[in-house]
C-alpha positions as CSV (number, residue, x, y, z in Angstrom):
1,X,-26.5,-30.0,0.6
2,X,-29.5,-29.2,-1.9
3,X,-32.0,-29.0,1.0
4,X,-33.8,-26.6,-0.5
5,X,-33.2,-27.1,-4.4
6,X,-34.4,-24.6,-6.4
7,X,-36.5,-22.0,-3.7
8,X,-35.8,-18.4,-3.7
9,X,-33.6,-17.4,-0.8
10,X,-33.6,-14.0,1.0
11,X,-30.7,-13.1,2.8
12,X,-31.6,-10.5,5.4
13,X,-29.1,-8.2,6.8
14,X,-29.2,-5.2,9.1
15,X,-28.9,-2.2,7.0
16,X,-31.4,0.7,6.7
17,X,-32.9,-0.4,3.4
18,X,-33.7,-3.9,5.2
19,X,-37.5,-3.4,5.7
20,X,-38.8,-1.8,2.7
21,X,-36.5,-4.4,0.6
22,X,-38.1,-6.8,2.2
23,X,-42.0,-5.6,1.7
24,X,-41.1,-4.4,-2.0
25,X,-39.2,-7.9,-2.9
26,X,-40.3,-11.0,-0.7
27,X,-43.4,-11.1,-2.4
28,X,-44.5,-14.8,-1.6
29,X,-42.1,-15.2,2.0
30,X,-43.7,-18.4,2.8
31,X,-42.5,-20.2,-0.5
32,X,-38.9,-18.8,0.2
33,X,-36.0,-19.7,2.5
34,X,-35.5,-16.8,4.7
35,X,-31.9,-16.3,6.0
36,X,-30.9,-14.3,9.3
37,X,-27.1,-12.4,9.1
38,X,-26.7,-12.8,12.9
39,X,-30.0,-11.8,14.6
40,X,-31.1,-8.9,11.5
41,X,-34.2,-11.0,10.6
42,X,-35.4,-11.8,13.9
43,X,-35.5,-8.4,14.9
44,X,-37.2,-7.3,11.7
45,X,-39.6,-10.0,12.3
46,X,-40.6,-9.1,15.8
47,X,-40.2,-5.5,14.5
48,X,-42.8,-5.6,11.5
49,X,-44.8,-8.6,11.5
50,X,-42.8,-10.9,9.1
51,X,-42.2,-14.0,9.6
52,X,-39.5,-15.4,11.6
53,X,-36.4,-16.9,9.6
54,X,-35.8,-20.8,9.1
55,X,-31.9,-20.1,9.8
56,X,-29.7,-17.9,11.5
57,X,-26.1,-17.2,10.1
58,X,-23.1,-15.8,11.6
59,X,-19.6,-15.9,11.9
60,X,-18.7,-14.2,15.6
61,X,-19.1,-15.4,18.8
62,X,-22.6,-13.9,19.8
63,X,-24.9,-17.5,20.9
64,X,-26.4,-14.9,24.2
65,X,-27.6,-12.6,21.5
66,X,-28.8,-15.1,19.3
67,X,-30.3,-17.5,22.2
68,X,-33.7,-15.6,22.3
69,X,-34.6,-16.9,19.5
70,X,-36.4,-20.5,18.2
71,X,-34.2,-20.7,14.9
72,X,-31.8,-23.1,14.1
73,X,-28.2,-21.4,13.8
74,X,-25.6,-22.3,10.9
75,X,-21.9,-21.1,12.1
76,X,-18.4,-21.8,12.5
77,X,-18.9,-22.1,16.0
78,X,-19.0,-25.8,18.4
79,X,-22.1,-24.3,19.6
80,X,-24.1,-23.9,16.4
81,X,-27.0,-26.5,15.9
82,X,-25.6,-26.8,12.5
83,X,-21.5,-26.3,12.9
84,X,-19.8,-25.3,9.5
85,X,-16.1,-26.9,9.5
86,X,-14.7,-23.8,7.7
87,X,-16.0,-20.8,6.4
88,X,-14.8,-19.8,2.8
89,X,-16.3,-15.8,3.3
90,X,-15.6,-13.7,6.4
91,X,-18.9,-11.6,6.9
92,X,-22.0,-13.3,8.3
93,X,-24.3,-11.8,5.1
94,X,-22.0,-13.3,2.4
95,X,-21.8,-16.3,4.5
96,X,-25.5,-16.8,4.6
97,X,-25.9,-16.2,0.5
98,X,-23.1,-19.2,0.3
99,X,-25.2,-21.0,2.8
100,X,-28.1,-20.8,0.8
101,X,-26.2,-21.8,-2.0
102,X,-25.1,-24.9,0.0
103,X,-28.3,-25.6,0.2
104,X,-29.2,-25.3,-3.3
105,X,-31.2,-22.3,-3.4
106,X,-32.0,-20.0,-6.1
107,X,-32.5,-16.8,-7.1
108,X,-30.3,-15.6,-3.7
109,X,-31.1,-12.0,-2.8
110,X,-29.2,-10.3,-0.1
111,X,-31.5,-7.7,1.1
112,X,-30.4,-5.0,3.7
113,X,-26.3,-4.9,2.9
114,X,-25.8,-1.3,2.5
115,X,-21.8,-0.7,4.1
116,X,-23.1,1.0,6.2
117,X,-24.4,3.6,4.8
118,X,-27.5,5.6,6.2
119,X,-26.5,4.0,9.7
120,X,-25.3,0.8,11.3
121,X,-29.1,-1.3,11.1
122,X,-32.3,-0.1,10.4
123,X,-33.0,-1.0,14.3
124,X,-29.7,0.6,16.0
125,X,-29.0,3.4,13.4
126,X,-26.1,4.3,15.8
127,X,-24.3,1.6,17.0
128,X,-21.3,0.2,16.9
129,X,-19.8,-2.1,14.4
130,X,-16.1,-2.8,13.9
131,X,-17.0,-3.1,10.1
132,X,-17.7,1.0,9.9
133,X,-14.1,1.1,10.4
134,X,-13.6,0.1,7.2
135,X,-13.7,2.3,4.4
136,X,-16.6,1.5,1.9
137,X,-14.1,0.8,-1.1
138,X,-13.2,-2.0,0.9
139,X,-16.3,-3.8,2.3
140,X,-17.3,-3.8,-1.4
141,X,-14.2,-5.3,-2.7
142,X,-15.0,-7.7,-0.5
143,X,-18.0,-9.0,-1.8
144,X,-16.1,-10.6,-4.5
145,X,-15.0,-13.0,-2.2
146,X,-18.8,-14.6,-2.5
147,X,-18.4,-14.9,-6.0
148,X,-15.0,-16.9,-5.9
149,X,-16.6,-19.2,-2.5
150,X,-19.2,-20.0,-5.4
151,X,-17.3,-20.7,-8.3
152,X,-18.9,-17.9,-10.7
153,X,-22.4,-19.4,-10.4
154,X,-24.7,-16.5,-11.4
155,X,-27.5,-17.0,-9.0
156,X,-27.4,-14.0,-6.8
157,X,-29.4,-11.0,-7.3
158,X,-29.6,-7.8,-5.4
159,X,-31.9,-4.9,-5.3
160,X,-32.0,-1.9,-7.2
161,X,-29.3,0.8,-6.1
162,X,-27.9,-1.6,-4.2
163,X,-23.9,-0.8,-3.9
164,X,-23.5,-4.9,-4.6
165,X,-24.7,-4.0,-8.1
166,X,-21.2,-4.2,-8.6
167,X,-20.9,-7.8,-8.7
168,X,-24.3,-9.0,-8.7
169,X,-27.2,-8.4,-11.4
170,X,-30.5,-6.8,-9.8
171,X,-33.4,-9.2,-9.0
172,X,-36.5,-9.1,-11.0
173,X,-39.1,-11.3,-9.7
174,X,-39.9,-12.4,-13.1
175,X,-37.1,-13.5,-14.4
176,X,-36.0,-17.4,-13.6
177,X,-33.3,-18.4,-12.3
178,X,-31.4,-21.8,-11.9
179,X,-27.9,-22.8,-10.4
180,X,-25.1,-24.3,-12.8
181,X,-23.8,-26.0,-9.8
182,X,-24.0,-29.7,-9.4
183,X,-23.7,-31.7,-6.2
184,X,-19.8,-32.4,-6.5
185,X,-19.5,-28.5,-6.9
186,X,-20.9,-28.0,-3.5
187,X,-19.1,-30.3,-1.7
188,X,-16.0,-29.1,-3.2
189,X,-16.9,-25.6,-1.9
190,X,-17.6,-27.0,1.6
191,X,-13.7,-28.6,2.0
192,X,-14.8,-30.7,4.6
193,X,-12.3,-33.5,5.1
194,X,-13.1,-37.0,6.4
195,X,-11.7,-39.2,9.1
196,X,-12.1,-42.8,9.9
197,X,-11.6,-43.1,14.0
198,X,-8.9,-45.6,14.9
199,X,-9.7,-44.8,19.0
200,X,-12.8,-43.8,21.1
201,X,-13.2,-39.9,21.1
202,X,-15.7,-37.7,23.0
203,X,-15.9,-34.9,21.5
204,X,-16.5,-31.6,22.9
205,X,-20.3,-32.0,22.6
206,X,-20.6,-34.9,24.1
207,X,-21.1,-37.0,20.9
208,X,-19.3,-40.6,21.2
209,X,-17.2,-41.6,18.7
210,X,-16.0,-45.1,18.1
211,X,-13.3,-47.0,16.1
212,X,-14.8,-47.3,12.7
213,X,-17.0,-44.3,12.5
214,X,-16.3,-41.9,9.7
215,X,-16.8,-38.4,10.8
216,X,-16.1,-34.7,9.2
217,X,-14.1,-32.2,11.0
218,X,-12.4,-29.1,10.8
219,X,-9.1,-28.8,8.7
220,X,-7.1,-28.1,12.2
221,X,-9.0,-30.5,14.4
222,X,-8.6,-33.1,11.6
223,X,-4.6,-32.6,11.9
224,X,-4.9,-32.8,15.9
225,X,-6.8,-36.0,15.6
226,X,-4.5,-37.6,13.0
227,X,-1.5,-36.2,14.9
228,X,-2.4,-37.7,18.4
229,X,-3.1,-41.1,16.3
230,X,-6.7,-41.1,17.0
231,X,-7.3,-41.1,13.3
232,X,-6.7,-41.2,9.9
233,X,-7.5,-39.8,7.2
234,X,-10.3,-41.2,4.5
235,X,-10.1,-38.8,1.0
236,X,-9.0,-35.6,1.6
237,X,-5.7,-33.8,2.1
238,X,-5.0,-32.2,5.5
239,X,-2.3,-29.8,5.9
């Protein structure tokens, strides 16, 4: 949490509008945290030059399509080199802004989230995506989800004419902006119980744990752990 305290974070999704967002708005990308939705900004940089993202986000099962490429992935998934325990958002862009808001950043732009209008992404105009089967009302209602999975904090920004205007305000690079979050808020967001080990447990990468060691878990693997005795639970409450 806080990694990256106070840096602007871009958010880069795989709308049309993605590219010339990104030239018009990342004006200094080497002082920002640059932030993949599934593989978007690694194909816009081989695409155009930019650089490549620090992280990747996403929330479905694509590691093969991600594997290409040398950037650490943040996900709900066992195979992620960071592993989220729970995600509080359900679309890997919104997940990525909350990510970046784990990690303390601010302004948070999300650039290239468009619902799919003008095409699918600016590099497969026509392809398919289960979320063009949703009606645009919708995908923007759901937006609002980021807000709540942030507790209010006004420190995303989108571009102009973008149809997030709804919720967010739009970025101006002059303008300064700072979290109201502190580092209890964060961890709060992130749920992520605890569990002292009462028994030796390999888990299912490989790691060793021991009797003693206090580790962080899902919310359903902390209730099969607890359940089969192999441990109990330190300060939070698992259902």
């Amino acid at each position: 949490m806080g990694a990256h305290a106070g840096r602007p974070a871009y958010v880069l999704g795989g709308g049309p509008s993605l590219p010339q967002a990104f030239e018009a708005l990342c004006v200094d990308p080497d002082q920002a945290v640059l932030i993949s939705a599934n593989e978007h900004g690694c194909v816009l940089s081989e695409t155009t030059g930019a650089r490549m993202p620090d992280y990747i986000v996403c929330v479905d099962e694509i590691q093969e399509k991600l594997a290409p490429y040398p950037v650490p992935v943040v996900a709900p998934r066992t195979w992620a080199d960071v592993p989220m325990f729970g995600k509080p958002v359900h679309q890997s862009g919104m997940l990525g802004c909350f990510v970046a808001w784990i990690m303390g950043c601010a302004p948070i732009v999300p650039l290239g989230m468009d619902l799919y209008r003008g095409g699918t992404y600016f590099h497969a105009p026509g392809a398919f995506s289960t979320g063009r089967k949703v009606s645009f009302d919708e995908l923007l209602r759901r937006w609002e989800r980021l807000l709540v999975a942030i507790g209010g904090d006004d420190v995303i920004r989108v571009p102009a004419g973008s149809p997030l205007e709804t919720w967010f305000s739009v970025f101006d690079p002059a303008e300064r902006v700072q979290s109201a979050a502190s580092a209890p808020d964060r961890a709060a967001a992130l749920e992520v119980p605890r569990l002292r080990m009462l028994r030796s447990w390999k888990t299912k990468r490989g790691v060793q744990l021991k009797p003693g060691d206090v580790v962080c878990a899902s919310r359903p693997a902390c209730g099969n752990l607890i359940r089969a005795k192999l441990a109990e639970l330190v300060d939070s409450d698992v259902r």
